[in-house]
gemmi code that builds the backbone of each chain (N, CA, C; Angstrom):
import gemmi

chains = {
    "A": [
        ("UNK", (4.201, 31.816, 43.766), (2.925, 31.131, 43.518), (2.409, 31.444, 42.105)),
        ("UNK", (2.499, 32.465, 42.175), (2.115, 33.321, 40.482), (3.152, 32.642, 39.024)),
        ("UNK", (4.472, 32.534, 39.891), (5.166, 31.686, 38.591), (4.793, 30.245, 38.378)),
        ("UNK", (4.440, 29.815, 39.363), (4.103, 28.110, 39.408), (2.753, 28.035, 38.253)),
        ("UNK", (1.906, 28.773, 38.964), (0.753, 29.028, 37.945), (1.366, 29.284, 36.715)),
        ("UNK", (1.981, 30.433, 36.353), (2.143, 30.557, 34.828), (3.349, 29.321, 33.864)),
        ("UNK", (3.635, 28.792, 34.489), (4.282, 27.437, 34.224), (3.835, 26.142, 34.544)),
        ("UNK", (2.444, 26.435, 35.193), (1.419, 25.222, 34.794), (0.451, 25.368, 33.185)),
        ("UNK", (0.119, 26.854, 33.577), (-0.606, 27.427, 32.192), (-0.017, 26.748, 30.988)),
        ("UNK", (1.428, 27.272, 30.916), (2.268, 27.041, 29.616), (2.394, 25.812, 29.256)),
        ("UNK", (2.658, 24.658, 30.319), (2.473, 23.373, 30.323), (1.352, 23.242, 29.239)),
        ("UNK", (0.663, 23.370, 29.998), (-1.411, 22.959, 29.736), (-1.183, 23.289, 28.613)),
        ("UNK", (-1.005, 24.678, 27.700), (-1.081, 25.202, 26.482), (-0.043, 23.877, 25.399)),
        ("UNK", (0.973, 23.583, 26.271), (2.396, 22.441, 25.459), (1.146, 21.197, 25.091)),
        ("UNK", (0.419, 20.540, 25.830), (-0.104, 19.364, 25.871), (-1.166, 19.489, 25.164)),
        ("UNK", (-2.069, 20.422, 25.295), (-2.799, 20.929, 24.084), (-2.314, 21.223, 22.657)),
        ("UNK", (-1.531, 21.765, 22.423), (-1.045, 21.978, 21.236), (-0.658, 20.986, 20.593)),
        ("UNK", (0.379, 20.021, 21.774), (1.076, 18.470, 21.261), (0.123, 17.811, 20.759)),
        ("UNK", (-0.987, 17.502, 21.723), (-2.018, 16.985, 20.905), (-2.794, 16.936, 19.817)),
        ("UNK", (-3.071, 18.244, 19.795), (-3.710, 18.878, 18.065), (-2.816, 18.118, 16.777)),
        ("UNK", (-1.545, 18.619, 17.546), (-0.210, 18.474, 16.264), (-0.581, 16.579, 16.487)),
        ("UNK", (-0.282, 16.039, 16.641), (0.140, 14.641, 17.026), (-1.106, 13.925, 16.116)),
        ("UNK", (-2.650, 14.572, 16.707), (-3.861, 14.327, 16.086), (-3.720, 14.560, 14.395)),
        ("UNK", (-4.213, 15.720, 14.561), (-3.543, 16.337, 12.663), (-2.259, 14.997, 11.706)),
        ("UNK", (-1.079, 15.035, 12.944), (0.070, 13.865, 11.568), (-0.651, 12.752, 11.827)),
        ("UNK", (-0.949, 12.645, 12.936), (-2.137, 10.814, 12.428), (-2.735, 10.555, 11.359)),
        ("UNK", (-3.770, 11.609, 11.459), (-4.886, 11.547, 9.923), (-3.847, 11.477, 9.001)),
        ("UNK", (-3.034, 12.604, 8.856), (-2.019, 12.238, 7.479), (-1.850, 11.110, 7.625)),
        ("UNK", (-0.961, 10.181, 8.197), (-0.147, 9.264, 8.441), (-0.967, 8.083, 7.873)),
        ("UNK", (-2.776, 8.445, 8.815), (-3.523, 7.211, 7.875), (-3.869, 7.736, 6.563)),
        ("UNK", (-3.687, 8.867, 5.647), (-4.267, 8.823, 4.701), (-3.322, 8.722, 3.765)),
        ("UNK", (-2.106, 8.615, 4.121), (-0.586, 8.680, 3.142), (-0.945, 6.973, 3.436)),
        ("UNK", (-0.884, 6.480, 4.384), (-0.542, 5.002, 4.493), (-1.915, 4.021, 3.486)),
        ("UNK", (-2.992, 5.036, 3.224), (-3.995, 4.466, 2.447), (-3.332, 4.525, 1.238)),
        ("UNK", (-3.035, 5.270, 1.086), (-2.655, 5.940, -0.783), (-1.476, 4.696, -0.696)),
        ("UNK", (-0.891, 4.840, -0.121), (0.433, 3.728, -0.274), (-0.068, 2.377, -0.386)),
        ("UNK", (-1.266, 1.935, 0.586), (-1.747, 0.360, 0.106), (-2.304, 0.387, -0.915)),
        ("UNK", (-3.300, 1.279, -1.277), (-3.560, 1.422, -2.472), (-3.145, 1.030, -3.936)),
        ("UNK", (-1.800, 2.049, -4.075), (-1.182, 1.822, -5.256), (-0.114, 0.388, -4.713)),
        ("UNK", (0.227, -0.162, -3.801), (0.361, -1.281, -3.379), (0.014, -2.800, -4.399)),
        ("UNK", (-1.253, -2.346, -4.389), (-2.645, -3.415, -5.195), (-1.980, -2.984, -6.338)),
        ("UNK", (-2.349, -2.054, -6.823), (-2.285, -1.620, -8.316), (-0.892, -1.890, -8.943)),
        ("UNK", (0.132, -2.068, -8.249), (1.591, -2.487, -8.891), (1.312, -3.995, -8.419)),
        ("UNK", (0.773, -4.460, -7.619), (1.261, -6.116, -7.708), (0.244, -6.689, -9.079)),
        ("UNK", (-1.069, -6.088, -9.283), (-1.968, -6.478, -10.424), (-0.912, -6.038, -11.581)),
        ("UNK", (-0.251, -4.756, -11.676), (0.484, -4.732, -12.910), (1.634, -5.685, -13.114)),
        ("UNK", (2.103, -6.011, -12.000), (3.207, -6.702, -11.647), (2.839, -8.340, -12.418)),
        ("UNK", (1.663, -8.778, -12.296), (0.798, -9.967, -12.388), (0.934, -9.943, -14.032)),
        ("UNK", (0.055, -8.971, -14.089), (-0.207, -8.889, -15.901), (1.437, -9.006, -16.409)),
        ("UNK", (2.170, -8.048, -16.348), (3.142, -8.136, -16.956), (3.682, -9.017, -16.979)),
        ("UNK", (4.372, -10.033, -15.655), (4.420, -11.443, -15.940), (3.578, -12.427, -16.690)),
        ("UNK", (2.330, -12.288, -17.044), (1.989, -12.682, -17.561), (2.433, -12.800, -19.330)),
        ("UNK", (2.016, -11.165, -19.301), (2.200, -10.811, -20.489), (3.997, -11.718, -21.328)),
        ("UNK", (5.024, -11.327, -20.398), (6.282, -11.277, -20.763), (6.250, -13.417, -21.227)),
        ("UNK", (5.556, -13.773, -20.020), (5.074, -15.308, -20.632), (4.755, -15.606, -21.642)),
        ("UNK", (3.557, -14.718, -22.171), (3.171, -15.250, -23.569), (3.994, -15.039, -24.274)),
        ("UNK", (4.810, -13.724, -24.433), (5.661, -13.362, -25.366), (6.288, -14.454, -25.483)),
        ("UNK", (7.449, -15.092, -24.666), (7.987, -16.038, -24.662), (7.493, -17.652, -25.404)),
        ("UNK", (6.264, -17.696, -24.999), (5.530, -18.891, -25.186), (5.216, -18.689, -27.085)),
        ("UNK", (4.957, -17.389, -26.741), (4.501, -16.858, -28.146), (5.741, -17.167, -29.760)),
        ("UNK", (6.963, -16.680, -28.872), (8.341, -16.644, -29.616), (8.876, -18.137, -30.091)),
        ("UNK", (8.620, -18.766, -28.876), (9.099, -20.235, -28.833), (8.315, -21.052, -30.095)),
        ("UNK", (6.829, -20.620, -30.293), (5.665, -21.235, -31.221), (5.960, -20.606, -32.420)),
        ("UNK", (6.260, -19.444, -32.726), (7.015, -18.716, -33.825), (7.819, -19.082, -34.539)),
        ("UNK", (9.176, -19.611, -33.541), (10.219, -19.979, -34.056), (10.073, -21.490, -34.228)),
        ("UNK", (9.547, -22.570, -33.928), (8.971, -23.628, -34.471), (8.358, -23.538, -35.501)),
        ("UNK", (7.487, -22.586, -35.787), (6.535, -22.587, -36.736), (7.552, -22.454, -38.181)),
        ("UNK", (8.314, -21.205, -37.635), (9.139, -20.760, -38.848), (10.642, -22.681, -39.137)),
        ("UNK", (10.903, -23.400, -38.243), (11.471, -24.375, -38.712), (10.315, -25.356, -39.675)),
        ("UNK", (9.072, -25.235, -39.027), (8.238, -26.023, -39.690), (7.944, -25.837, -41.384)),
        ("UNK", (8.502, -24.394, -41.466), (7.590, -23.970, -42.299), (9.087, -24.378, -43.377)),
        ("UNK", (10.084, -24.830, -43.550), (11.254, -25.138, -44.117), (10.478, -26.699, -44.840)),
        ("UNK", (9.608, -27.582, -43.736), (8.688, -28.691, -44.276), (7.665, -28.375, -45.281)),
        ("UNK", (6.904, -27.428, -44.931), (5.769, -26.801, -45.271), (6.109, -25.702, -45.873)),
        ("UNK", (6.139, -25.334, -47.251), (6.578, -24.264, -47.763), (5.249, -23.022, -47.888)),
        ("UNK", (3.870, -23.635, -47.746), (3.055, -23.103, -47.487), (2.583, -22.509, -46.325)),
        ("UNK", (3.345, -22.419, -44.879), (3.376, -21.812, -44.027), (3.956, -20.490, -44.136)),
        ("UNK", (4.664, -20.138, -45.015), (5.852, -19.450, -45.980), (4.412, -18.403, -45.261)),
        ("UNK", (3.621, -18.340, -46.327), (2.894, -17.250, -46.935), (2.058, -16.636, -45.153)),
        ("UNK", (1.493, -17.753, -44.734), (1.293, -17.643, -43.112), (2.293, -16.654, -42.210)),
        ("UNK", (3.034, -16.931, -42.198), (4.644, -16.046, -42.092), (4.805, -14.576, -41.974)),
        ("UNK", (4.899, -14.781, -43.634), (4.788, -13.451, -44.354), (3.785, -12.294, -43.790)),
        ("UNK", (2.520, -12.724, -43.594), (1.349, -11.808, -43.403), (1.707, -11.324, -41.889)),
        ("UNK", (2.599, -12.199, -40.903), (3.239, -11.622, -39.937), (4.551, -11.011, -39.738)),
        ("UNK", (4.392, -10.221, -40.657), (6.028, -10.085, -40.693), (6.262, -9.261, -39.569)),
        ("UNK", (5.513, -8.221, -39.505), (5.530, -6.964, -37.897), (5.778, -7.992, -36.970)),
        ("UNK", (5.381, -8.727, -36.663), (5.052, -9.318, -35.031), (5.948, -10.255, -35.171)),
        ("UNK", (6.331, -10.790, -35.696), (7.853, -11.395, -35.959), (8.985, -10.808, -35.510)),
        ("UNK", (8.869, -9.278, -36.575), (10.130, -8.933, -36.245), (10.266, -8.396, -34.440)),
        ("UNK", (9.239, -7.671, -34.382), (8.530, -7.668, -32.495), (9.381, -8.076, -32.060)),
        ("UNK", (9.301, -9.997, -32.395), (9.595, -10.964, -31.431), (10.820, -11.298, -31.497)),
        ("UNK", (11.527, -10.669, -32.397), (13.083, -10.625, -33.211), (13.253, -12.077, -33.735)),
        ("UNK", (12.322, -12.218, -34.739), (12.681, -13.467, -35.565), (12.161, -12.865, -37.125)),
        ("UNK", (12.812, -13.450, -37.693), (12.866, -13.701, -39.529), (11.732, -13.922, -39.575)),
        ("UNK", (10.910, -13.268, -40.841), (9.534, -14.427, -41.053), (9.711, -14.756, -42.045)),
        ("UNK", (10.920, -15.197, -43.091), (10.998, -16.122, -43.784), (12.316, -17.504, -42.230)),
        ("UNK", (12.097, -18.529, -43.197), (12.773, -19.313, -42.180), (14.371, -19.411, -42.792)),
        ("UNK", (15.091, -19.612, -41.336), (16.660, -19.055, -41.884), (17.142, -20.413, -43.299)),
        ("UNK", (18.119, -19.820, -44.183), (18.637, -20.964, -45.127), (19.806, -21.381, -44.314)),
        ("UNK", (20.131, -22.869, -44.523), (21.123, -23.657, -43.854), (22.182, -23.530, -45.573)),
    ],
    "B": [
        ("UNK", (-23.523, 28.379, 85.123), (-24.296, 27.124, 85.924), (-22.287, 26.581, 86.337)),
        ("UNK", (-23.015, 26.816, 87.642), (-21.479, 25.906, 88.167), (-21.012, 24.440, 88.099)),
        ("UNK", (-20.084, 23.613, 87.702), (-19.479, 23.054, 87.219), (-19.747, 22.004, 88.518)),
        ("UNK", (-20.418, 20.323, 87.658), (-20.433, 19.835, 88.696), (-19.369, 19.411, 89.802)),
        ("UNK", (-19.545, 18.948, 90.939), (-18.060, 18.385, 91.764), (-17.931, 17.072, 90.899)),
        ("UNK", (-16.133, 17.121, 90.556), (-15.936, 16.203, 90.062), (-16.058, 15.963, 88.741)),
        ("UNK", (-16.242, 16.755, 87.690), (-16.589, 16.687, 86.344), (-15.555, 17.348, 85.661)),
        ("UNK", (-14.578, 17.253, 84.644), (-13.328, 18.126, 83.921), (-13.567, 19.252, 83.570)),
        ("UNK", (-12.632, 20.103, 83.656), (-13.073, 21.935, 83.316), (-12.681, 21.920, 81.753)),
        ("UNK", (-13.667, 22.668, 81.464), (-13.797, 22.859, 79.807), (-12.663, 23.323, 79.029)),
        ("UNK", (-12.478, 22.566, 77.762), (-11.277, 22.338, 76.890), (-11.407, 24.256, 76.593)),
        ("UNK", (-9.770, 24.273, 76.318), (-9.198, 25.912, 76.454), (-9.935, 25.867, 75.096)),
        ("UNK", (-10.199, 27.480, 74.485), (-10.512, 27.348, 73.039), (-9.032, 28.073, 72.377)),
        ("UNK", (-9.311, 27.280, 70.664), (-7.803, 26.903, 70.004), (-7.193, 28.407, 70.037)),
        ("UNK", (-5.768, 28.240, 69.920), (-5.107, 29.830, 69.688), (-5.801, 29.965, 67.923)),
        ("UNK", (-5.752, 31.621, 67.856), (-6.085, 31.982, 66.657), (-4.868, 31.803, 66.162)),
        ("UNK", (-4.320, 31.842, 64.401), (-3.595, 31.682, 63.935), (-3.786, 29.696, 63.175)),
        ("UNK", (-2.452, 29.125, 62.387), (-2.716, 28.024, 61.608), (-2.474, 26.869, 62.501)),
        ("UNK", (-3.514, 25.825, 62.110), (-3.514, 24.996, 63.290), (-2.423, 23.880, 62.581)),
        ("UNK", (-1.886, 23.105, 63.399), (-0.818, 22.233, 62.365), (-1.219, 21.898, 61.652)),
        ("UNK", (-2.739, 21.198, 61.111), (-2.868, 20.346, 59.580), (-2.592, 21.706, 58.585)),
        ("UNK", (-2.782, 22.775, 58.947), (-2.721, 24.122, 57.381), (-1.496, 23.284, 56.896)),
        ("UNK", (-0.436, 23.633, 57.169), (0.754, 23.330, 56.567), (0.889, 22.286, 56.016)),
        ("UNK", (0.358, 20.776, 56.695), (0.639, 19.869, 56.145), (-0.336, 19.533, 54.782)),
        ("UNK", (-1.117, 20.247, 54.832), (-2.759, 20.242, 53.635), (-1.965, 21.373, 52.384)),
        ("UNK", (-1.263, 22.162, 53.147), (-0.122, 22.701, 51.590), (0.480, 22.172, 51.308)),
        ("UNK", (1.407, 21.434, 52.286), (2.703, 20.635, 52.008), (2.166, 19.646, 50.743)),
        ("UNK", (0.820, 19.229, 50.840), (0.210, 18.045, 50.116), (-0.296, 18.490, 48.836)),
        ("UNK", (-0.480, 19.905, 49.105), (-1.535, 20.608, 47.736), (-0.277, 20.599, 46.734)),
        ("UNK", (0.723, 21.267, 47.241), (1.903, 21.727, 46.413), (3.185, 20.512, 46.032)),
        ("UNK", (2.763, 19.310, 46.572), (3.347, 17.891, 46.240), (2.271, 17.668, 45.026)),
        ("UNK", (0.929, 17.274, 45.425), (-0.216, 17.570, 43.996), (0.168, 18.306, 42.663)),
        ("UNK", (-0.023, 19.411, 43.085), (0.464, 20.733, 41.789), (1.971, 20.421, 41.171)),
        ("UNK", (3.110, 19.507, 42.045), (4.039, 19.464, 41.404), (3.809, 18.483, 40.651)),
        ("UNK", (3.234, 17.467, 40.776), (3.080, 16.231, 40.376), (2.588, 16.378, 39.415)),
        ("UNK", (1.397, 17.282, 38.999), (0.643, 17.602, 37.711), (1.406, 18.383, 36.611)),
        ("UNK", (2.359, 18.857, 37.281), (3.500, 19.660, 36.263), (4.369, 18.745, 35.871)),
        ("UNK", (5.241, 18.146, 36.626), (5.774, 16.545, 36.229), (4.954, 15.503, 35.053)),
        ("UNK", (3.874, 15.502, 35.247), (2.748, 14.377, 34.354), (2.727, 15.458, 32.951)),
        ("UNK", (2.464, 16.772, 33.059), (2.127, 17.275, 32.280), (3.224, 17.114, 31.293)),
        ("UNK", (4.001, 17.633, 31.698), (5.937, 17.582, 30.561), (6.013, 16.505, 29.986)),
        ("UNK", (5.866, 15.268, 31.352), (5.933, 13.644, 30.695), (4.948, 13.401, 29.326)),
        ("UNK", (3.666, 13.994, 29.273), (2.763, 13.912, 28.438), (2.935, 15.275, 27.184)),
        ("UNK", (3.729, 16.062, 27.567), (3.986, 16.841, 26.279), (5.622, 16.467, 25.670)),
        ("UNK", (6.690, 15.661, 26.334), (7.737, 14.954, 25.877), (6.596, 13.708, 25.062)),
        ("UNK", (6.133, 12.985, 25.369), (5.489, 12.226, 24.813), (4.713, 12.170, 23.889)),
        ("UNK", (4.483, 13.395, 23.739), (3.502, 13.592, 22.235), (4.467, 14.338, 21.035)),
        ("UNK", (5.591, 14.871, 21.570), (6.357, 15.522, 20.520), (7.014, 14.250, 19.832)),
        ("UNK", (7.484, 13.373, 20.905), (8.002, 11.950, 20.614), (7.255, 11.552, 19.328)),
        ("UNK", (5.455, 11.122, 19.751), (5.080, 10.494, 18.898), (4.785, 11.527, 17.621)),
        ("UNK", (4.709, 12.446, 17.830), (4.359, 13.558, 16.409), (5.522, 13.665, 15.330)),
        ("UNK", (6.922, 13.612, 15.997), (8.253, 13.199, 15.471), (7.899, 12.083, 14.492)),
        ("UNK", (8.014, 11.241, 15.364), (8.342, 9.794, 14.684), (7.315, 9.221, 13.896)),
        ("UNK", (5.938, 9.708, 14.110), (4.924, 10.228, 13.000), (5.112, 10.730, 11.697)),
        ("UNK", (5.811, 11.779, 11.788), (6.201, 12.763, 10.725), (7.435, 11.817, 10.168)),
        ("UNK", (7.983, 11.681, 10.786), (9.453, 10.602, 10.195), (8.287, 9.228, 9.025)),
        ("UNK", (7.576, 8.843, 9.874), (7.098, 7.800, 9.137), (6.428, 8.044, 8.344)),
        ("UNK", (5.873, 9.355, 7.870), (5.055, 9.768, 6.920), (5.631, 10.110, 5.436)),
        ("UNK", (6.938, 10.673, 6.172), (7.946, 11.215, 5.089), (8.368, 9.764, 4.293)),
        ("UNK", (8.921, 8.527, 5.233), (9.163, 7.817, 4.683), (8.167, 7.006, 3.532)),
        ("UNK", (6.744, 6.860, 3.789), (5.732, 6.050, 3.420), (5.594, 7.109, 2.098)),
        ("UNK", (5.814, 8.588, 2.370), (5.363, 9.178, 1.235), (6.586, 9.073, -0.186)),
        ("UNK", (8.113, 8.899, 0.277), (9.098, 8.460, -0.651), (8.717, 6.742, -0.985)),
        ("UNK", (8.251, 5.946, -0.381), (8.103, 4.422, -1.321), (6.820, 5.032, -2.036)),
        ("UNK", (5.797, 5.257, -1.704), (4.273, 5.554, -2.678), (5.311, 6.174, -4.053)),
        ("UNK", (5.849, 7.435, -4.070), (6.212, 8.123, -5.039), (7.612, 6.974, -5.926)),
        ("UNK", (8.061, 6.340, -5.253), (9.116, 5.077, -5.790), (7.684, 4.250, -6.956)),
        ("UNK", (7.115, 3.528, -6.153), (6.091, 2.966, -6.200), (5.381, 3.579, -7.562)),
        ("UNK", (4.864, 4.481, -7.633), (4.106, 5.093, -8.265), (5.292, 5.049, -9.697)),
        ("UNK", (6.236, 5.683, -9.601), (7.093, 5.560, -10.878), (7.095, 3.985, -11.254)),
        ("UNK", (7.232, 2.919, -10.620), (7.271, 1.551, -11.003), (5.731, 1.588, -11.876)),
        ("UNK", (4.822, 1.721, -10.958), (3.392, 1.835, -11.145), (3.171, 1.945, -13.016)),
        ("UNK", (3.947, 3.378, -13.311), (3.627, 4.313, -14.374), (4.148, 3.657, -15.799)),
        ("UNK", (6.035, 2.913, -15.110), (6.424, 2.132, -16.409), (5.822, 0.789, -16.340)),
        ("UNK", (5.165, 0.025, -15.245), (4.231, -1.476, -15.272), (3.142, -1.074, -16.568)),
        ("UNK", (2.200, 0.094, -16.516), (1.188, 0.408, -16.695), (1.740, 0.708, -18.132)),
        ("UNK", (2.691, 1.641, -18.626), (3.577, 1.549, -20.186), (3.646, 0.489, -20.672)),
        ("UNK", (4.375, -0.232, -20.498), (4.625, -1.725, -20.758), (3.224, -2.707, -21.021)),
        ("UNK", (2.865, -2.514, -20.062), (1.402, -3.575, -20.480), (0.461, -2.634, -21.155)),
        ("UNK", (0.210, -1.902, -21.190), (-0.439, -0.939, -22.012), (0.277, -1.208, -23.614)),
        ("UNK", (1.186, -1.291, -23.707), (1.901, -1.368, -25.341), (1.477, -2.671, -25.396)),
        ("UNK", (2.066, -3.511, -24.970), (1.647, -5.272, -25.367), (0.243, -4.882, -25.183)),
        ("UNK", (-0.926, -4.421, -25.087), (-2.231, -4.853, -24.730), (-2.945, -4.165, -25.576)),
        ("UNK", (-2.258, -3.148, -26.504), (-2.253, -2.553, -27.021), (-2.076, -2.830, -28.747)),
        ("UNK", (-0.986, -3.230, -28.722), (-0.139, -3.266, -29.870), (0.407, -5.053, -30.153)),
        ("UNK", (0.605, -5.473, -28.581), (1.220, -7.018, -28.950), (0.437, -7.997, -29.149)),
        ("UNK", (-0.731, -7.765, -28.155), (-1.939, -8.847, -28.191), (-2.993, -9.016, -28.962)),
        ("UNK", (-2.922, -7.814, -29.670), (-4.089, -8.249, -31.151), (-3.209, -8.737, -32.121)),
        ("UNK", (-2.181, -8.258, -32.510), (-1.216, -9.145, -33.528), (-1.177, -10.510, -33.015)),
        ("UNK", (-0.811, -10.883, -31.723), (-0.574, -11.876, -31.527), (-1.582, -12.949, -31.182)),
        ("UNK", (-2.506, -12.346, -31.411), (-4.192, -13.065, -31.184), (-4.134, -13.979, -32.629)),
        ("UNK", (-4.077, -12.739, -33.731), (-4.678, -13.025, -35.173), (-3.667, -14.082, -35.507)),
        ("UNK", (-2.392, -13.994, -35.215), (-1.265, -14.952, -35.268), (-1.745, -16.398, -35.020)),
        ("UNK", (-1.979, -16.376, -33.625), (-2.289, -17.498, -32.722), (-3.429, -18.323, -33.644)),
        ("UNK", (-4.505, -17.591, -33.789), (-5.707, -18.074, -34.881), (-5.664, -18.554, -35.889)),
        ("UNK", (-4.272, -17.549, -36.655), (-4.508, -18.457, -38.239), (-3.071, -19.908, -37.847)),
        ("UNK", (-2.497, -19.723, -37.034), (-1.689, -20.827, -36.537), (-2.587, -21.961, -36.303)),
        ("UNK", (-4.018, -21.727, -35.478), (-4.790, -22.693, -34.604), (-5.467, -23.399, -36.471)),
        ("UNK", (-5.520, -22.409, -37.192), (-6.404, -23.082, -38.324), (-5.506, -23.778, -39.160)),
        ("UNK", (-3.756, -23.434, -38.848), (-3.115, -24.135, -39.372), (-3.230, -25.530, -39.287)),
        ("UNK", (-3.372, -25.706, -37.857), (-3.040, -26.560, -36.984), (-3.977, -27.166, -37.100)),
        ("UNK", (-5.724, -26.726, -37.287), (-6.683, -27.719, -37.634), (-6.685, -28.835, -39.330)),
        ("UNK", (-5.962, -28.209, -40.075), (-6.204, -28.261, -41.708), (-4.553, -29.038, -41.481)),
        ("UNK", (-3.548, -29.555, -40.579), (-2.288, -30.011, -40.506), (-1.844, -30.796, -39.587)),
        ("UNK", (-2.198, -31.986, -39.373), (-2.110, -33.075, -38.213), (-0.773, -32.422, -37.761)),
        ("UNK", (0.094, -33.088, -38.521), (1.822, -32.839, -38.110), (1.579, -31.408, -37.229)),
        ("UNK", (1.521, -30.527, -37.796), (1.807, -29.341, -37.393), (1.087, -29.090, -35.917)),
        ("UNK", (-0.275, -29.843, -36.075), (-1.480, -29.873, -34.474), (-0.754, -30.203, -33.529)),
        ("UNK", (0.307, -31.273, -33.404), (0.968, -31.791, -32.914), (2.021, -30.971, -31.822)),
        ("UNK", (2.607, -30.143, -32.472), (3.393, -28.928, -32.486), (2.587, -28.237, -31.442)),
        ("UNK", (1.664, -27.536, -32.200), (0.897, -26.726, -31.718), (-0.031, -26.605, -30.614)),
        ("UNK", (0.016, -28.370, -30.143), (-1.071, -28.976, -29.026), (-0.267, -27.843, -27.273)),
        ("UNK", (1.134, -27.776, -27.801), (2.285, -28.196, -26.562), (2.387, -26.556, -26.238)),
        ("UNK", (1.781, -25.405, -26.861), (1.546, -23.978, -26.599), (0.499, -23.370, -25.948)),
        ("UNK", (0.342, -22.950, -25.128), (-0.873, -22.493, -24.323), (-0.595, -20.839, -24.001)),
        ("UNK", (-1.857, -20.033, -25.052), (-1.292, -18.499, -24.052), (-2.483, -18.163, -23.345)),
        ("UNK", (-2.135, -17.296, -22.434), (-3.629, -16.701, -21.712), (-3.655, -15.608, -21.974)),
        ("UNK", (-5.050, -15.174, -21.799), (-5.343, -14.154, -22.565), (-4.721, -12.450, -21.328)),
        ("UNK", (-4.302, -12.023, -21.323), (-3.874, -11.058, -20.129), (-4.613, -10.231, -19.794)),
        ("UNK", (-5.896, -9.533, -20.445), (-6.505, -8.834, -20.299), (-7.597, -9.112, -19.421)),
        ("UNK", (-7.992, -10.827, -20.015), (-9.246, -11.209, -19.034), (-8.400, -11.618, -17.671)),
        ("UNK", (-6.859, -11.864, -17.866), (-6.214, -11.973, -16.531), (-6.272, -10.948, -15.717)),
        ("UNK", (-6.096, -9.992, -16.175), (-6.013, -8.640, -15.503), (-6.918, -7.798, -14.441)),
        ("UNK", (-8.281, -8.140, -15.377), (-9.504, -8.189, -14.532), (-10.260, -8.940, -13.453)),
        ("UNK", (-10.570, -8.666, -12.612), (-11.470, -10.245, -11.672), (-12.184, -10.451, -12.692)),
        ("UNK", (-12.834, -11.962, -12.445), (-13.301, -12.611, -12.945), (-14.800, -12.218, -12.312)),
        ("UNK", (-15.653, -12.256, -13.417), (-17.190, -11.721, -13.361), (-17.860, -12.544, -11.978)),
        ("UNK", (-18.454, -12.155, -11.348), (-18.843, -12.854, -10.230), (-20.051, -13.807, -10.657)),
        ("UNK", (-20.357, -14.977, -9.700), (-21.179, -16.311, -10.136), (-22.514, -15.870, -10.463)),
        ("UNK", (-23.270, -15.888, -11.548), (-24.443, -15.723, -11.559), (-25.656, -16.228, -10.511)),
        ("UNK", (-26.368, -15.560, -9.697), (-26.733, -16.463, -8.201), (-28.542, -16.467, -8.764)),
        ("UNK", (-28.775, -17.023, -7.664), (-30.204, -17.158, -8.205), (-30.941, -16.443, -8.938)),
        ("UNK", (-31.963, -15.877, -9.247), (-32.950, -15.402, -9.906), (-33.799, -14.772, -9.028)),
        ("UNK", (-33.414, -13.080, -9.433), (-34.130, -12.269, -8.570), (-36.237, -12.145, -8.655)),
        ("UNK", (-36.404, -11.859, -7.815), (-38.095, -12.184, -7.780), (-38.300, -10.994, -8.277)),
    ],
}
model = gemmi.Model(1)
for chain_id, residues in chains.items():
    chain = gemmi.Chain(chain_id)
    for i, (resn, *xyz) in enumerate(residues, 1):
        res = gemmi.Residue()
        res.name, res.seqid = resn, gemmi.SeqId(i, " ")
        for name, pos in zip(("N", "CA", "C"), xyz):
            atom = gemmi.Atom()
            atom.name, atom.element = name, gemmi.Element(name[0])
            atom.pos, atom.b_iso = gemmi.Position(*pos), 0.0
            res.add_atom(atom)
        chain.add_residue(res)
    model.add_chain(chain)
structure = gemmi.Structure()
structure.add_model(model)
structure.setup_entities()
């Protein structure tokens, strides 16, 4: 009778404890799973911009490199050019326009 | 007082000692008590279960955040340099292009067919609607 009891006790003490433990990784579980939606947001907004960004570049390069054929018409775009020469080369183009 | 004629003689009284329900009221207590030891295990198998597979899922959620977070760090490099470094050059660019483009039909022409957005005001929400007029 005395062992039944002390192997109900121990039980009781298992289900208590399980619980605490079980309670306790929850909270983690929701506060790891916050942090994770969290930065979730924050990479799809970077994710956003940067597509964006990598667009203009493109859009940017494409208007560049027109500009610089234009400027073979327009020898006065020349000097327009010139004053960009950094952001040209950035964009890996000449800022004089190529000779044929 | 003598017993009328004809009336039943009084029920024997019980032997001392357990009357049959004792046994069967243990038999029942100790079917009970097992049963609560049975439920109990079922409910402490069941919570190690879920505390496991808890912990499993925590570990996992905490390796994508830290994946995540490194993506996070070179997104945030990257647009940080262009937002930084690409988009004011490429502003002042865009501008003396646009004045090209005003002072150069031909060239407006060209220039009609380019559209950039600005990334920064992309980046941000957009300012909320100005609403009525507070009293």
């Amino acid at each position: 009778m005395q062992k039944r009891s002390r192997i109900t006790s121990v039980l009781l003490a298992l289900v208590l404890i399980g619980a605490a433990a079980n309670l306790l990784v929850f909270f983690r579980y929701l506060q790891v799973l916050n942090t994770a939606q969290r930065l979730q947001v924050q990479a799809q907004r970077l994710q956003f911009a940067a597509a964006l960004a990598t667009r203009n570049l493109n859009v940017m390069r494409s208007l560049a490199a027109e500009t610089l054929e234009f400027s073979r018409k327009a020898p006065a775009v020349s000097g327009l050019l010139l004053a960009h020469t950094n952001l040209l080369q950035r964009l890996e183009l000449p800022a004089t326009p190529p000779t044929r | 007082m003598d017993p009328l004629p004809g009336s039943l003689p009084p029920a024997p009284a019980p032997p001392p000692g357990p009357t049959p329900a004792e046994p069967a009221l243990e038999q029942a207590l100790q079917r009970q008590a097992y049963l609560v030891r049975v439920l109990m295990l079922v409910v402490t198998v069941l919570l190690v279960t879920t505390t496991l597979s808890l912990f499993h899922q925590i570990r996992w959620l905490v390796a994508q955040a830290n994946q995540l977070n490194v993506t996070i760090q070179e997104l945030a490099r990257g647009v940080g340099d262009y937002e930084t470094n690409m988009a004011p050059q490429m502003n002042r660019f865009y501008q003396d292009l646009q004045r090209l483009a005003q002072a150069n039909a031909e060239y407006a022409r060209l220039f009609a067919r380019y559209q950039i957005t600005n990334v920064a005001a992309a980046r941000t929400n957009p300012p909320p609607a100005p609403g009525p007029a507070g009293r």
